[in-house]
C-alpha positions in Angstrom: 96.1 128.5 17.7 96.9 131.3 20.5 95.8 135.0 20.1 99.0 137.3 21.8 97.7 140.5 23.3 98.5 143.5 20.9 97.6 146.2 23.9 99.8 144.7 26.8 101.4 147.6 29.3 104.8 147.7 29.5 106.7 149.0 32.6 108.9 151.6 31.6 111.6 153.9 33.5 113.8 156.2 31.1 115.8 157.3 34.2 119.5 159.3 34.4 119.8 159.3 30.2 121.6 162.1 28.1 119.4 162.6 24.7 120.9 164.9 22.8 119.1 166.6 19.5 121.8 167.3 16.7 121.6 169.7 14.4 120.2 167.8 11.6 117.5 166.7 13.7 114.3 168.9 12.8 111.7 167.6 15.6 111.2 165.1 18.7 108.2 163.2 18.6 107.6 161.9 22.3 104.9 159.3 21.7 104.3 158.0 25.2 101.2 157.0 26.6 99.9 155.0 30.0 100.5 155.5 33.6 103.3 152.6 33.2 106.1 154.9 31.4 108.1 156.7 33.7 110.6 159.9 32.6 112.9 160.7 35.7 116.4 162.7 35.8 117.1 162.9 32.3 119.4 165.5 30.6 117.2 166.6 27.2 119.4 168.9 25.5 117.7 170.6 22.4 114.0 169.9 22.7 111.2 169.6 25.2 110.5 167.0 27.7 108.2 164.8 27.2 104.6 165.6 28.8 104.8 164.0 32.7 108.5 164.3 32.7 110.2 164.8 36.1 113.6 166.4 37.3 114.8 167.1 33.5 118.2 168.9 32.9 117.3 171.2 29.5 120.5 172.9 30.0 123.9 171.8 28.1 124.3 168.5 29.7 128.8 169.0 29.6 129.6 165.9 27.0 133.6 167.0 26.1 132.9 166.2 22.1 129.1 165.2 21.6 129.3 163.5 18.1 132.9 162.0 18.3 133.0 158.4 18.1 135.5 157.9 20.7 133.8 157.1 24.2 135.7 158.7 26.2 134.4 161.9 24.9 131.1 161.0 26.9 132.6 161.9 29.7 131.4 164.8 31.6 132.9 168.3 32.4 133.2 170.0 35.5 130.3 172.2 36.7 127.5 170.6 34.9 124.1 169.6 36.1 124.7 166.3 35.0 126.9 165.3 37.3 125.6 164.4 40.9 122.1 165.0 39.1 120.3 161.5 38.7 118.7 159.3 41.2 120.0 155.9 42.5 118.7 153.1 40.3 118.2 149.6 42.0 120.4 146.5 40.1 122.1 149.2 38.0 125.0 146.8 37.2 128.0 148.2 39.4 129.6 150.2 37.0 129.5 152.7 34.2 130.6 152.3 30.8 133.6 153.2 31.8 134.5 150.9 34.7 133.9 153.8 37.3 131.6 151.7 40.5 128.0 153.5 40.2 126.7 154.8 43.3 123.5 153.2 45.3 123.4 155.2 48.0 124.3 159.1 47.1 122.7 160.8 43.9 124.9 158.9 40.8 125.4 161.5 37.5 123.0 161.6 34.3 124.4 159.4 31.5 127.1 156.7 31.2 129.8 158.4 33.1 129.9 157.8 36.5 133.4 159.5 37.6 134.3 163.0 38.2 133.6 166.0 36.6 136.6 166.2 33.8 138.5 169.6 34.6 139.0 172.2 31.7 
């Protein structure tokens, strides 16, 4: 019989992420602990960063329709701080959600949508 650790560290970036607080929501609950979590160029629109965070967007992050279920209103507008506003991430797959090639060398934007800035 084997014993499995119930207090094992976990390493833990939560980088270039949109979190988004609708209105139904009443509070965020950030419950992380340990020096192995990491919180690095996110967009958190509608509540406080967590304790530790770095680089966070608090402003409207420029979704066209947050809520819709059709992806392609995750795409960004222009003039946002989300776009251009994340850091490089090593093996981040190539490309976005969308099929747009995600940046390694220049600053890529926060969230799923790696392309241009969606004019109004």
């Amino acid at each position: 019989m084997t014993q499995e650790a119930t207090n094992a560290e976990l390493d833990v970036a939560f980088t270039n992420n949109i979190v988004r607080r609708g209105p139904a929501t009443t509070s965020v609950n950030w419950q992380l602990s340990g020096s192995s979590w990491r919180t690095d160029r996110n967009a958190l629109y509608g509540f406080g960063a967590p304790a530790g965070a770095t680089h966070t967007v608090t402003a409207a992050p420029g979704l066209l329709r947050p809520g819709s279920y059709d992806p392609l209103d995750y795409r960004l507008w222009q003039g946002y701080p989300t776009l251009g506003g994340g850091t490089p991430v090593a093996d981040n797959g190539g490309r976005d959600y969308f099929g747009n090639p995600v940046t390694t060398g220049a600053a890529p934007n926060i969230g799923a949508y790696e392309g241009p800035g969606v004019p109004r």
